[in-house]
Each structure stands twice: as C-alpha cells, then as structure tokens.
HTML snippet that shows the backbone in 3Dmol.js (N, CA, C, O; Angstrom):
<script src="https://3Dmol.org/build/3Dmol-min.js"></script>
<div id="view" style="width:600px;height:400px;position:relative"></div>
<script>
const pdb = `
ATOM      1  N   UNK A   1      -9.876  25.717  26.957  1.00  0.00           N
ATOM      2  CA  UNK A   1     -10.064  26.090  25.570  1.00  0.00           C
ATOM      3  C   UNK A   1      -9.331  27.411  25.320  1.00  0.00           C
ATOM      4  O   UNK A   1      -9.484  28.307  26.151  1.00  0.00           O
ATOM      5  N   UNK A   2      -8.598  27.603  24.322  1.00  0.00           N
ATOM      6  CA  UNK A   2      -8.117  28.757  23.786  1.00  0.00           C
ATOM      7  C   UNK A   2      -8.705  29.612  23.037  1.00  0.00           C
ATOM      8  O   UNK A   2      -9.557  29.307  22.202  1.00  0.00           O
ATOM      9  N   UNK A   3      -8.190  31.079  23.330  1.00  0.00           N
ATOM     10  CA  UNK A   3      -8.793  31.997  22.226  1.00  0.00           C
ATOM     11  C   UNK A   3      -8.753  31.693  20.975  1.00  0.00           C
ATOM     12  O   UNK A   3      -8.839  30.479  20.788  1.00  0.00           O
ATOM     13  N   UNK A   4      -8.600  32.682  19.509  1.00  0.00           N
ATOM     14  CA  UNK A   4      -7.916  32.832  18.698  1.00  0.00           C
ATOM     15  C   UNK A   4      -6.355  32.783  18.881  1.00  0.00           C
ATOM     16  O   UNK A   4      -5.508  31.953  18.549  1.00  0.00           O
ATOM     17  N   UNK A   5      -6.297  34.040  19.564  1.00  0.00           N
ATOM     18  CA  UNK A   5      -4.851  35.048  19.812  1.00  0.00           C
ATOM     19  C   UNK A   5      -4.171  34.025  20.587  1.00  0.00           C
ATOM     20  O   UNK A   5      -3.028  33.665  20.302  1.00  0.00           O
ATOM     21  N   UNK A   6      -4.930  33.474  21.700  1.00  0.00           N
ATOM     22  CA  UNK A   6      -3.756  32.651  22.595  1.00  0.00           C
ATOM     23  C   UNK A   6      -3.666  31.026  21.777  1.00  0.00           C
ATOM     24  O   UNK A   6      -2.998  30.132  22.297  1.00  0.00           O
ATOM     25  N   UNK A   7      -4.170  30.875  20.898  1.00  0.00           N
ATOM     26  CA  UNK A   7      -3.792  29.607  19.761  1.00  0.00           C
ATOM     27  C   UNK A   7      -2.446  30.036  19.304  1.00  0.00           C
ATOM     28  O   UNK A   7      -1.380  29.429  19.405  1.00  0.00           O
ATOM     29  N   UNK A   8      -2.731  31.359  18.708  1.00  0.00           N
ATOM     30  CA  UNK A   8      -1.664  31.676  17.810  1.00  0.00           C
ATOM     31  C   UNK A   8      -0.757  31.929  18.593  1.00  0.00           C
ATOM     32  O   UNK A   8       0.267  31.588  18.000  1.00  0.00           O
ATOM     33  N   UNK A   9      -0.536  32.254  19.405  1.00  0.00           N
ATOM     34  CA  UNK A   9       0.497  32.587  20.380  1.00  0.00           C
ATOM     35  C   UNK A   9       1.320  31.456  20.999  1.00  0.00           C
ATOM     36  O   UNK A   9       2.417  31.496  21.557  1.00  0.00           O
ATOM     37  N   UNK A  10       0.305  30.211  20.694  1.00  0.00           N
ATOM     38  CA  UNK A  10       0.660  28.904  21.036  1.00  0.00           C
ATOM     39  C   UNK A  10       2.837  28.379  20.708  1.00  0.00           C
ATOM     40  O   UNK A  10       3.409  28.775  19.693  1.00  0.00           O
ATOM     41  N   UNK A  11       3.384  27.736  21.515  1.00  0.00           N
ATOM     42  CA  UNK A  11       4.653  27.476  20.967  1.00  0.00           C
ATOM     43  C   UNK A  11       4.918  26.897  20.294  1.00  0.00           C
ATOM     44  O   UNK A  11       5.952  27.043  19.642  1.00  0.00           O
ATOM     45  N   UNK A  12       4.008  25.873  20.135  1.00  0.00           N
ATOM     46  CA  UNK A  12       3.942  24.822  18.940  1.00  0.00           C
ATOM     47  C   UNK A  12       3.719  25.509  17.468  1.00  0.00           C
ATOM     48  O   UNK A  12       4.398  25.304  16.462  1.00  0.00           O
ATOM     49  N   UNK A  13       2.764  26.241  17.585  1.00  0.00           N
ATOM     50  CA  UNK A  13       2.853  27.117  16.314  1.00  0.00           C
ATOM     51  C   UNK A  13       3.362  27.835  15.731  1.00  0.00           C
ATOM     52  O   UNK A  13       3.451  27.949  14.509  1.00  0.00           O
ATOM     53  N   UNK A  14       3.958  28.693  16.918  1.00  0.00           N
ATOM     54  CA  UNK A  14       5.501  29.388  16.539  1.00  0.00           C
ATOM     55  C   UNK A  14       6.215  28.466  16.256  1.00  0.00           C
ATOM     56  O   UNK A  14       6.445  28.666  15.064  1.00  0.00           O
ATOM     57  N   UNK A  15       6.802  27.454  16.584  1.00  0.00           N
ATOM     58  CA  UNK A  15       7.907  26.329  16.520  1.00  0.00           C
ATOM     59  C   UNK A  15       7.847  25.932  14.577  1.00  0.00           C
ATOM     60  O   UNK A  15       8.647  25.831  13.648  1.00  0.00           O
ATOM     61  N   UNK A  16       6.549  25.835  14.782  1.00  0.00           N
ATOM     62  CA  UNK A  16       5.776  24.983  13.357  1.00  0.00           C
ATOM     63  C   UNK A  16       6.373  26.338  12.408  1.00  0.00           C
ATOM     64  O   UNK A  16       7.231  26.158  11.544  1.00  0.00           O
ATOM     65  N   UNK A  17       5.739  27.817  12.729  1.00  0.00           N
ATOM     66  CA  UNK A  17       5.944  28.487  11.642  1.00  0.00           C
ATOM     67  C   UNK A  17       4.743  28.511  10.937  1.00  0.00           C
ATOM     68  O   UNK A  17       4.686  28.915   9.776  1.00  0.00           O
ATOM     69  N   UNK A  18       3.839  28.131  11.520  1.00  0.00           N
ATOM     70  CA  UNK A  18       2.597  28.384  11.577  1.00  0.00           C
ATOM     71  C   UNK A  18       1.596  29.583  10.516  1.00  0.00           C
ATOM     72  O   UNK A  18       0.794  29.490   9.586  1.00  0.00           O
ATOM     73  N   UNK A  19       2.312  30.815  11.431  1.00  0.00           N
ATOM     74  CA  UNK A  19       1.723  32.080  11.367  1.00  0.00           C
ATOM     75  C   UNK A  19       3.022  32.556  10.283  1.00  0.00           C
ATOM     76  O   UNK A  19       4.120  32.025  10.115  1.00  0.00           O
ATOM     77  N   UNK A  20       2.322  33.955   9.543  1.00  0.00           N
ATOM     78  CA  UNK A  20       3.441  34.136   8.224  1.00  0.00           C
ATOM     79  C   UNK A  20       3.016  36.105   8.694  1.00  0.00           C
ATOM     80  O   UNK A  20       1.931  36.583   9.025  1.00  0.00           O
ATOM     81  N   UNK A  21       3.823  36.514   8.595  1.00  0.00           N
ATOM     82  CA  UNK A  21       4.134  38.182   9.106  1.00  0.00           C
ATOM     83  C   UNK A  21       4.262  38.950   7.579  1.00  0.00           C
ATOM     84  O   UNK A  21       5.157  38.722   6.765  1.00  0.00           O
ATOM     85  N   UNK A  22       3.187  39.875   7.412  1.00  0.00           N
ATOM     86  CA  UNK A  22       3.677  40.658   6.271  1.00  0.00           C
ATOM     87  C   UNK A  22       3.373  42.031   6.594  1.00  0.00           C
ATOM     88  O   UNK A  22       2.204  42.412   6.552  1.00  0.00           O
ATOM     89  N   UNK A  23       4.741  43.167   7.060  1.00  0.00           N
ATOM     90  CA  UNK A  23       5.118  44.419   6.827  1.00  0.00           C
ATOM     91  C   UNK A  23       3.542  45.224   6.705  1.00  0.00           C
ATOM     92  O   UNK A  23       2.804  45.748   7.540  1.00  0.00           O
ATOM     93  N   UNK A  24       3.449  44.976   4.923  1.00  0.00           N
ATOM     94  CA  UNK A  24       2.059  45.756   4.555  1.00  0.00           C
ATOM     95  C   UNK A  24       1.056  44.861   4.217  1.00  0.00           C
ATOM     96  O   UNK A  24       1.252  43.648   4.292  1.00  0.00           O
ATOM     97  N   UNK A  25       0.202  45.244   3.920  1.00  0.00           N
ATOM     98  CA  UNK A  25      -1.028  44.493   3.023  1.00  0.00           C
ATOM     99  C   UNK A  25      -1.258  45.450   2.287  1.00  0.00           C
ATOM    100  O   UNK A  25      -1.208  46.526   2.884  1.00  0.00           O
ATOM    101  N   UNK A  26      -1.591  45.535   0.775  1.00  0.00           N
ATOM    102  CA  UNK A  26      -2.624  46.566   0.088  1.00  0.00           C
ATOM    103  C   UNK A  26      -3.681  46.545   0.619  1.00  0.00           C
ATOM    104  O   UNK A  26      -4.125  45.414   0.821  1.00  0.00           O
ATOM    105  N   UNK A  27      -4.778  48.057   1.200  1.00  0.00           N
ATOM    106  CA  UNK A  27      -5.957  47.589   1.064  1.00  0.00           C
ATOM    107  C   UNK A  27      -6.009  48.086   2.593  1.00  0.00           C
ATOM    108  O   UNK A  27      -6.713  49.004   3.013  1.00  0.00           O
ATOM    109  N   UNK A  28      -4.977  47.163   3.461  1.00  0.00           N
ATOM    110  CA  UNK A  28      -5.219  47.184   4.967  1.00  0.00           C
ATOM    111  C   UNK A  28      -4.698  48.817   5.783  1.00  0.00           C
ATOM    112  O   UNK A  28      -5.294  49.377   6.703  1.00  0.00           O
ATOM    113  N   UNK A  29      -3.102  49.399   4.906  1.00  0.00           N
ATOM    114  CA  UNK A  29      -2.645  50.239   5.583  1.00  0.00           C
ATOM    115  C   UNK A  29      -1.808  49.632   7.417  1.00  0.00           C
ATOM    116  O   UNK A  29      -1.611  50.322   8.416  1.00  0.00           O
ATOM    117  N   UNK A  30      -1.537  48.255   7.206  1.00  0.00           N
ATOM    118  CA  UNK A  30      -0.699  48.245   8.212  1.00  0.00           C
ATOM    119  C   UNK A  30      -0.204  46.512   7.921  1.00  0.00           C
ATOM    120  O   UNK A  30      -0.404  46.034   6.804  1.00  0.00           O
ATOM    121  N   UNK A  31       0.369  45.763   8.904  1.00  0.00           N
ATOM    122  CA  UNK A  31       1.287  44.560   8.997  1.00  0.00           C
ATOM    123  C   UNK A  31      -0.313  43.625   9.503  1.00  0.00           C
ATOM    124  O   UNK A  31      -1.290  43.909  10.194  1.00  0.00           O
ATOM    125  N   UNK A  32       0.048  42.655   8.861  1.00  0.00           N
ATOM    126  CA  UNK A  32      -1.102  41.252   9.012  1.00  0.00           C
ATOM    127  C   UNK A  32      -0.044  40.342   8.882  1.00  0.00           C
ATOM    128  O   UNK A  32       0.906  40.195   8.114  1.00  0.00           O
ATOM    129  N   UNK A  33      -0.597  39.655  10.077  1.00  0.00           N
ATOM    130  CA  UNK A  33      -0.418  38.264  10.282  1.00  0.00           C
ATOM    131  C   UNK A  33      -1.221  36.955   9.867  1.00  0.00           C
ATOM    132  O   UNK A  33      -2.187  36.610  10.548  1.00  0.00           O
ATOM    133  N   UNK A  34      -0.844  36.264   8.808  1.00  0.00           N
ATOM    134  CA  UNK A  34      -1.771  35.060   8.520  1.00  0.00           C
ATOM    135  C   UNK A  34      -1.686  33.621   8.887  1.00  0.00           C
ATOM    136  O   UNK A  34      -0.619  33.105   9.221  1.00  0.00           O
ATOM    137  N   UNK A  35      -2.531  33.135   8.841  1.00  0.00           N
ATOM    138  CA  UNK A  35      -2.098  31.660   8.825  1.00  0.00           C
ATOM    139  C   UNK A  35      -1.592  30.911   8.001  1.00  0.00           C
ATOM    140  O   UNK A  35      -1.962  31.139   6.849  1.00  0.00           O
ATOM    141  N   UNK A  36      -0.472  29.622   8.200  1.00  0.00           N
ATOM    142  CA  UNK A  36      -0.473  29.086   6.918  1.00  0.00           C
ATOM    143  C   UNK A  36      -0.820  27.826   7.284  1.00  0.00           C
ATOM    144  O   UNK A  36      -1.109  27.630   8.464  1.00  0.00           O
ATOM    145  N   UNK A  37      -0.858  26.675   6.275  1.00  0.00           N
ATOM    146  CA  UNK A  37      -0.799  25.824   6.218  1.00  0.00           C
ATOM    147  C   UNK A  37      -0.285  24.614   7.314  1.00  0.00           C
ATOM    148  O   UNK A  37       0.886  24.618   7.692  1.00  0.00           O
ATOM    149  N   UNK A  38      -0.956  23.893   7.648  1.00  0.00           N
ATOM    150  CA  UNK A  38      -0.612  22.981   8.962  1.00  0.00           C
ATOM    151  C   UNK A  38       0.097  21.622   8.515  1.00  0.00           C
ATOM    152  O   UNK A  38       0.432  20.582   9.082  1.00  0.00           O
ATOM    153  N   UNK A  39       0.155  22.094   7.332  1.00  0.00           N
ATOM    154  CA  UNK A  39       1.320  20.558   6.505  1.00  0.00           C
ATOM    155  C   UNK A  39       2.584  20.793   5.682  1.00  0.00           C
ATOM    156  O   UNK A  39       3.002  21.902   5.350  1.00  0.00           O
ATOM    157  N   UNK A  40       3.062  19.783   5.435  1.00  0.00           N
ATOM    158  CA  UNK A  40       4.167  19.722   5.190  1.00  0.00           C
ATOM    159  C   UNK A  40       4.655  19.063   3.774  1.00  0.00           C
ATOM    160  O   UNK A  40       3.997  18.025   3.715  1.00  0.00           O
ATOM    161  N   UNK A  41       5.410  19.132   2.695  1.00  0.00           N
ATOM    162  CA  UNK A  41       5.614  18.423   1.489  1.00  0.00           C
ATOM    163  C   UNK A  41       7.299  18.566   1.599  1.00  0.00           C
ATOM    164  O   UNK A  41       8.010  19.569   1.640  1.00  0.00           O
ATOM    165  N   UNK A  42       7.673  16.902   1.633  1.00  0.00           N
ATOM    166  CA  UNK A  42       8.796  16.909   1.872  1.00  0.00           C
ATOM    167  C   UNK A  42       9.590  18.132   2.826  1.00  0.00           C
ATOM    168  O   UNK A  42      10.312  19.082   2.520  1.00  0.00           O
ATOM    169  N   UNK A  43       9.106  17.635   4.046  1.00  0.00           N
ATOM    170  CA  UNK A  43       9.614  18.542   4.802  1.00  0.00           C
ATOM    171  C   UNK A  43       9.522  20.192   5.411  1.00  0.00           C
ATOM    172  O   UNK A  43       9.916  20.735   6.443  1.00  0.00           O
ATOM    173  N   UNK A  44       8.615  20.759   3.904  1.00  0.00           N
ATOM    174  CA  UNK A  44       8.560  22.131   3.862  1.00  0.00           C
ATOM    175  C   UNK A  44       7.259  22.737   3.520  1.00  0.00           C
ATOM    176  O   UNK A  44       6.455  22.414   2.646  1.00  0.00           O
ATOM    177  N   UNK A  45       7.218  23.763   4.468  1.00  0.00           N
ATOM    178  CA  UNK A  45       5.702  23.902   4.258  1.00  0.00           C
ATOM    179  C   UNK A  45       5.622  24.686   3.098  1.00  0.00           C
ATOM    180  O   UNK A  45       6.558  25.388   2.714  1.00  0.00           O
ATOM    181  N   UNK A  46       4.622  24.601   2.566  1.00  0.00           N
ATOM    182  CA  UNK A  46       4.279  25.586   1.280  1.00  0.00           C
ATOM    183  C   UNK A  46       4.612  27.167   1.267  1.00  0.00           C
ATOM    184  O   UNK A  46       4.266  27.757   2.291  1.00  0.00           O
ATOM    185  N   UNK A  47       5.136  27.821   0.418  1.00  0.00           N
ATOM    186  CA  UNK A  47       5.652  29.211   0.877  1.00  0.00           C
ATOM    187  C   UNK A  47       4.275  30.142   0.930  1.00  0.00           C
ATOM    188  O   UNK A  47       3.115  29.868   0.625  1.00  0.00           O
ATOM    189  N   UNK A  48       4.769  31.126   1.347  1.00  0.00           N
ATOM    190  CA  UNK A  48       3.167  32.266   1.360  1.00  0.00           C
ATOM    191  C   UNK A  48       4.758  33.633   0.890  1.00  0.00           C
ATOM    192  O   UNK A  48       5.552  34.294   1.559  1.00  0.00           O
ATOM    193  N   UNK A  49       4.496  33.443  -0.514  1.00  0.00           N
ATOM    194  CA  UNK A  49       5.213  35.081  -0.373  1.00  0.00           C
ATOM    195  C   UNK A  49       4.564  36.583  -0.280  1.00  0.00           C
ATOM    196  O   UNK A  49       5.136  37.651  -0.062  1.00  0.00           O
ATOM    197  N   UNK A  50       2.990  36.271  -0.550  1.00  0.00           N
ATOM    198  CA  UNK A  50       2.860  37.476  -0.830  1.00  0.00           C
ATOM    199  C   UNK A  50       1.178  37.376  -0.007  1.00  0.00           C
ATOM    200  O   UNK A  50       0.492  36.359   0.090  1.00  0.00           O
ATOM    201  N   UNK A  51       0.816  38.855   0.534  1.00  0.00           N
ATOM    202  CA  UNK A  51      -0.177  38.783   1.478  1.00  0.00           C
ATOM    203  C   UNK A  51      -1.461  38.227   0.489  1.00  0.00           C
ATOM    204  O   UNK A  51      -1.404  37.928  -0.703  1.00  0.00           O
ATOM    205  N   UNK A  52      -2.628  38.195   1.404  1.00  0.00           N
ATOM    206  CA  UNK A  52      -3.856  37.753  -0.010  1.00  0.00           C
ATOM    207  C   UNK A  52      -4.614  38.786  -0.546  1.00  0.00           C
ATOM    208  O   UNK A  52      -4.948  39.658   0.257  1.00  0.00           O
ATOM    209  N   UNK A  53      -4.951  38.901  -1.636  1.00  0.00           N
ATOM    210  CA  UNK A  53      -5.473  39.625  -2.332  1.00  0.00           C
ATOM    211  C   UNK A  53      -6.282  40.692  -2.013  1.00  0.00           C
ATOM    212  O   UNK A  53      -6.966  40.227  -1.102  1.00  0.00           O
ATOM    213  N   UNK A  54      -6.689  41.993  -2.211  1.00  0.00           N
ATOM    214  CA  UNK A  54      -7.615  42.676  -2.024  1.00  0.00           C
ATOM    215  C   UNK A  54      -9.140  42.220  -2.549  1.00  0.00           C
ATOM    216  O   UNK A  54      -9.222  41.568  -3.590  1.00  0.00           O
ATOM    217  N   UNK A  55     -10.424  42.604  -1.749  1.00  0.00           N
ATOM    218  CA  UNK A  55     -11.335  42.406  -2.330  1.00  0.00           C
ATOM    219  C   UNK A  55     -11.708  42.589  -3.282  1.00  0.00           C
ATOM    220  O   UNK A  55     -12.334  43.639  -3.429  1.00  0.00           O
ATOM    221  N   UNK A  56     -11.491  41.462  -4.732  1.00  0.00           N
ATOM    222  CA  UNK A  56     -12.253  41.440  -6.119  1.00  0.00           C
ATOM    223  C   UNK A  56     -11.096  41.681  -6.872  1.00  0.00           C
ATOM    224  O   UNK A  56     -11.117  41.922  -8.079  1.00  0.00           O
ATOM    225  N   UNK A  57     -10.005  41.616  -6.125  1.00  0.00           N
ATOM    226  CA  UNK A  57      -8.722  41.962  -7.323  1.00  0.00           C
ATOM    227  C   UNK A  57      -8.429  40.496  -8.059  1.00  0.00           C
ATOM    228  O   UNK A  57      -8.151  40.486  -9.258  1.00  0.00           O
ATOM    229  N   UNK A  58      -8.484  39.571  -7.489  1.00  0.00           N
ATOM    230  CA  UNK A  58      -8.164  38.452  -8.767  1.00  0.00           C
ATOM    231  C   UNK A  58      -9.666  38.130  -9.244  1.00  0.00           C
ATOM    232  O   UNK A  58      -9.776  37.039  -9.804  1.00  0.00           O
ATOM    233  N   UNK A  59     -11.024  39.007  -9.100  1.00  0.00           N
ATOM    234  CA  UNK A  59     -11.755  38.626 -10.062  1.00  0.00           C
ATOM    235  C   UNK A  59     -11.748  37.717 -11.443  1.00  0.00           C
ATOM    236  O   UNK A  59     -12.250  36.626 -11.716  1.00  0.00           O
ATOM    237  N   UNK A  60     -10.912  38.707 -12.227  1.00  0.00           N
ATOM    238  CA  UNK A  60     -11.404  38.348 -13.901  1.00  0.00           C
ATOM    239  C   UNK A  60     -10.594  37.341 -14.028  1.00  0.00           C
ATOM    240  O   UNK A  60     -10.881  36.530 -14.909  1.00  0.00           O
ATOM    241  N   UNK A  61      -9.325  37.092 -13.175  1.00  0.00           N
ATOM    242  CA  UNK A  61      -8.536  35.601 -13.656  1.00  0.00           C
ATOM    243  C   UNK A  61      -9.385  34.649 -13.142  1.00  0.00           C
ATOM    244  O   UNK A  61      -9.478  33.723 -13.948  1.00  0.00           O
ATOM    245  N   UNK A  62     -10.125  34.448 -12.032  1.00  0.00           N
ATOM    246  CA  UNK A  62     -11.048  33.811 -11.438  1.00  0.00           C
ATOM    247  C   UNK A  62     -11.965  33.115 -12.268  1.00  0.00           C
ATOM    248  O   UNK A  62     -12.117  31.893 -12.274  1.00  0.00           O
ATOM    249  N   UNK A  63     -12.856  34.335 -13.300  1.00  0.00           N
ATOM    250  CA  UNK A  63     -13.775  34.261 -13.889  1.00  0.00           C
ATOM    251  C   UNK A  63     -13.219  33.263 -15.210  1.00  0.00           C
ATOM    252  O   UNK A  63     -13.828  32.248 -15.549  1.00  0.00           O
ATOM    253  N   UNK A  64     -11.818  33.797 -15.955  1.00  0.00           N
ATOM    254  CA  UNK A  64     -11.010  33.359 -16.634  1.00  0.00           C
ATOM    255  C   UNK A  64     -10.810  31.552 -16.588  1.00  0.00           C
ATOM    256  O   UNK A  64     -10.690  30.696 -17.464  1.00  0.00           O
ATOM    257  N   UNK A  65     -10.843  31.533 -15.411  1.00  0.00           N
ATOM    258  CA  UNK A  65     -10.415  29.884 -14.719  1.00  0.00           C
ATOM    259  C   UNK A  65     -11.617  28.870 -15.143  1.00  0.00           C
ATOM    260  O   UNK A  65     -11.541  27.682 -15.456  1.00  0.00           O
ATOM    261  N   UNK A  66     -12.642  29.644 -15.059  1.00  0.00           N
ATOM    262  CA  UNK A  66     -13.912  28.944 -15.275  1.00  0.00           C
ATOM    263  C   UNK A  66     -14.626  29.321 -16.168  1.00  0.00           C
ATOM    264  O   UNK A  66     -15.856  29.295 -16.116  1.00  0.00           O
ATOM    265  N   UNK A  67     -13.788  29.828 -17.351  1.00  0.00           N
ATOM    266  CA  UNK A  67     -13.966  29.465 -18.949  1.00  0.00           C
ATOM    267  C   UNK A  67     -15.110  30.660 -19.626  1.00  0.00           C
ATOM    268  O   UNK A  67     -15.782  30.645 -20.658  1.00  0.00           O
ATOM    269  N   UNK A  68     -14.959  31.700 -18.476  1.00  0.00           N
ATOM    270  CA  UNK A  68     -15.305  33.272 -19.712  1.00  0.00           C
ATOM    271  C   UNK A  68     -14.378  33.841 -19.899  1.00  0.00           C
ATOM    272  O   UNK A  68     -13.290  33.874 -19.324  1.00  0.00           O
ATOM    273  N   UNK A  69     -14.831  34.397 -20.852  1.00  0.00           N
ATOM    274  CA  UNK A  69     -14.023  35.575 -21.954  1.00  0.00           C
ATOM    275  C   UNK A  69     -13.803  36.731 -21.791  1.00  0.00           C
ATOM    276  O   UNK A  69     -14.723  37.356 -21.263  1.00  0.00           O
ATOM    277  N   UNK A  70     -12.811  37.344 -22.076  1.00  0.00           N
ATOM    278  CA  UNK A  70     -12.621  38.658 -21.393  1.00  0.00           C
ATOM    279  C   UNK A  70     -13.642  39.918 -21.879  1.00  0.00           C
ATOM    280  O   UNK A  70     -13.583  41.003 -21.301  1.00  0.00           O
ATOM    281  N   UNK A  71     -14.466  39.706 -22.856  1.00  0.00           N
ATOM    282  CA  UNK A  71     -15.742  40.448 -23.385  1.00  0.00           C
ATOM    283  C   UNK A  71     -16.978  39.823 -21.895  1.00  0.00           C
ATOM    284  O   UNK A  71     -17.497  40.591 -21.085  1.00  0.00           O
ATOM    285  N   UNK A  72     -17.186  38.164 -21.919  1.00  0.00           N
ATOM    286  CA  UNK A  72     -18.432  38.530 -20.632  1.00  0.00           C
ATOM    287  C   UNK A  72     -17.676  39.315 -19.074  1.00  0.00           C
ATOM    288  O   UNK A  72     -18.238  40.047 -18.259  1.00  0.00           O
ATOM    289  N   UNK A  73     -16.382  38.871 -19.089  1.00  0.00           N
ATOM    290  CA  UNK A  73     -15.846  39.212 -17.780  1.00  0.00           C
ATOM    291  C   UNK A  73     -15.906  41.333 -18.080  1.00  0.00           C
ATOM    292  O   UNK A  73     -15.932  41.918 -16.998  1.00  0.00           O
ATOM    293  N   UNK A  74     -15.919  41.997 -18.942  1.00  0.00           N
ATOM    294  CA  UNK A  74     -15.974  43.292 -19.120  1.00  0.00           C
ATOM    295  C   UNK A  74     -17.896  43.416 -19.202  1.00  0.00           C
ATOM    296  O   UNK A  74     -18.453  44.169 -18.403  1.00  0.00           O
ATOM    297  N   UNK A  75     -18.490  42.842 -19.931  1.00  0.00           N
ATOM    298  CA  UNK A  75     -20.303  42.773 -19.402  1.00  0.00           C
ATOM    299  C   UNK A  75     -20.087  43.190 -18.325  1.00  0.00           C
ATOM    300  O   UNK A  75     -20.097  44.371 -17.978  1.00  0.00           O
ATOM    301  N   UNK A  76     -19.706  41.557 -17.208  1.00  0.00           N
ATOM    302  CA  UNK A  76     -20.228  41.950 -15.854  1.00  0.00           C
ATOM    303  C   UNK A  76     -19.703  43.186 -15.060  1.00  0.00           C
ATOM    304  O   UNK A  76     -20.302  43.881 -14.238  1.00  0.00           O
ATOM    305  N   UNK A  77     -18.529  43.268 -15.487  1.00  0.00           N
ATOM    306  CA  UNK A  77     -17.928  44.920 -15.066  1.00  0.00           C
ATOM    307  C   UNK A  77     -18.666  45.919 -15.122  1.00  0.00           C
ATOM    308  O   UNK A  77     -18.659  46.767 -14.230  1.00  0.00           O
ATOM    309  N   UNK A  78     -19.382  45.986 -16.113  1.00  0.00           N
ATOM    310  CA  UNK A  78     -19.707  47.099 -16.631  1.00  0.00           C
ATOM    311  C   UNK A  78     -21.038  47.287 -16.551  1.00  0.00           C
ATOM    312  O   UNK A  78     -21.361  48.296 -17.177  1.00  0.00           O
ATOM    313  N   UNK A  79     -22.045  46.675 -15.985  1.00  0.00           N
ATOM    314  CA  UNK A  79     -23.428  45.823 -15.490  1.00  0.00           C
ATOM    315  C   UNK A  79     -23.076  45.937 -14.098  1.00  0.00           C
ATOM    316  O   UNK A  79     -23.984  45.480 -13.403  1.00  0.00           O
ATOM    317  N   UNK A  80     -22.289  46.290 -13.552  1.00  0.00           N
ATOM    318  CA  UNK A  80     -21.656  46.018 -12.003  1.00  0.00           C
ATOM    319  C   UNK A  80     -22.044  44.799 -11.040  1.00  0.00           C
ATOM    320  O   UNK A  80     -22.083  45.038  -9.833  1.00  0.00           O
ATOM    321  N   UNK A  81     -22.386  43.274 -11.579  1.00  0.00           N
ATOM    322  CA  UNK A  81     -22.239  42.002 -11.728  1.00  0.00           C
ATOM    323  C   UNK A  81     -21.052  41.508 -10.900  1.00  0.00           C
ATOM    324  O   UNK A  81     -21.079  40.452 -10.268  1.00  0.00           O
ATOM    325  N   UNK A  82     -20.202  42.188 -10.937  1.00  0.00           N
ATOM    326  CA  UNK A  82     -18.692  41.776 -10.344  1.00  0.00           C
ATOM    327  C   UNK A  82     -18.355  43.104 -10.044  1.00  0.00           C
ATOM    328  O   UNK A  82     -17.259  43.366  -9.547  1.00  0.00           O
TER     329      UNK A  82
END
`;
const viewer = $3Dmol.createViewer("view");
viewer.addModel(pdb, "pdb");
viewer.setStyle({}, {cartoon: {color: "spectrum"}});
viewer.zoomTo();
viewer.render();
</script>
C-alpha cells in the first residue's frame, strides 16, 4: 500500500500529469501542488489554470448560484453568517 506522497510520486501519475504545480497560492505564502483530474475529454485533461480559492473567497458567487441577492448575501456578511 502506498502513502499519499509515494502515490503522487507514482510514474504513472507523473506520466498522466496527474499532479498540477503552482509557484504561489494566495493565502498559503509558498508553491502547492494539486491534484487534477484522472480523466480525459477528447484526449485532454481539463486545464487547472489557477490555484483554488482562499477560504470564503468565492462565497457570494456561491450564494449567487443558488438564487440570493446581493442585499441577503450582504445580511449574512454583516450578521457574520458567512
């Protein structure tokens, strides 16, 4: 059985392209490595351009998605709710 680290370290996964390398992260103060996606669409795996979000930063589009308003999404802000 494998670790984490020695999965990722795996050649197949390197080969695959697996794992996605980003410089910075906001938030982190250094280079993260993520996972991507283990499939393929026509050939190509889905891109990852940009690292993932800081905690609660895509909140209000979130909230947005599932049909409140930018008055309840400022409530819960401001209620500290979110």
């Amino acid at each position: 059985m494998y670790s984490v680290p020695q999965a990722l370290a795996h050649l197949q996964i390197a080969q695959r392209g697996m794992v996605a390398t980003f410089k910075s992260a906001p938030g982190v103060g250094r280079g993260i490595r993520i996972v991507r996606t283990g499939f393929k669409l026509n050939g190509e795996p889905p891109s990852v351009d940009t690292p993932p979000p800081t905690l609660g930063q895509p909140t209000a589009e979130v909230l947005a998605e599932l049909g409140h308003t930018e008055d309840e999404v400022r409530t819960l802000s401001r209620e500290k709710s979110i």
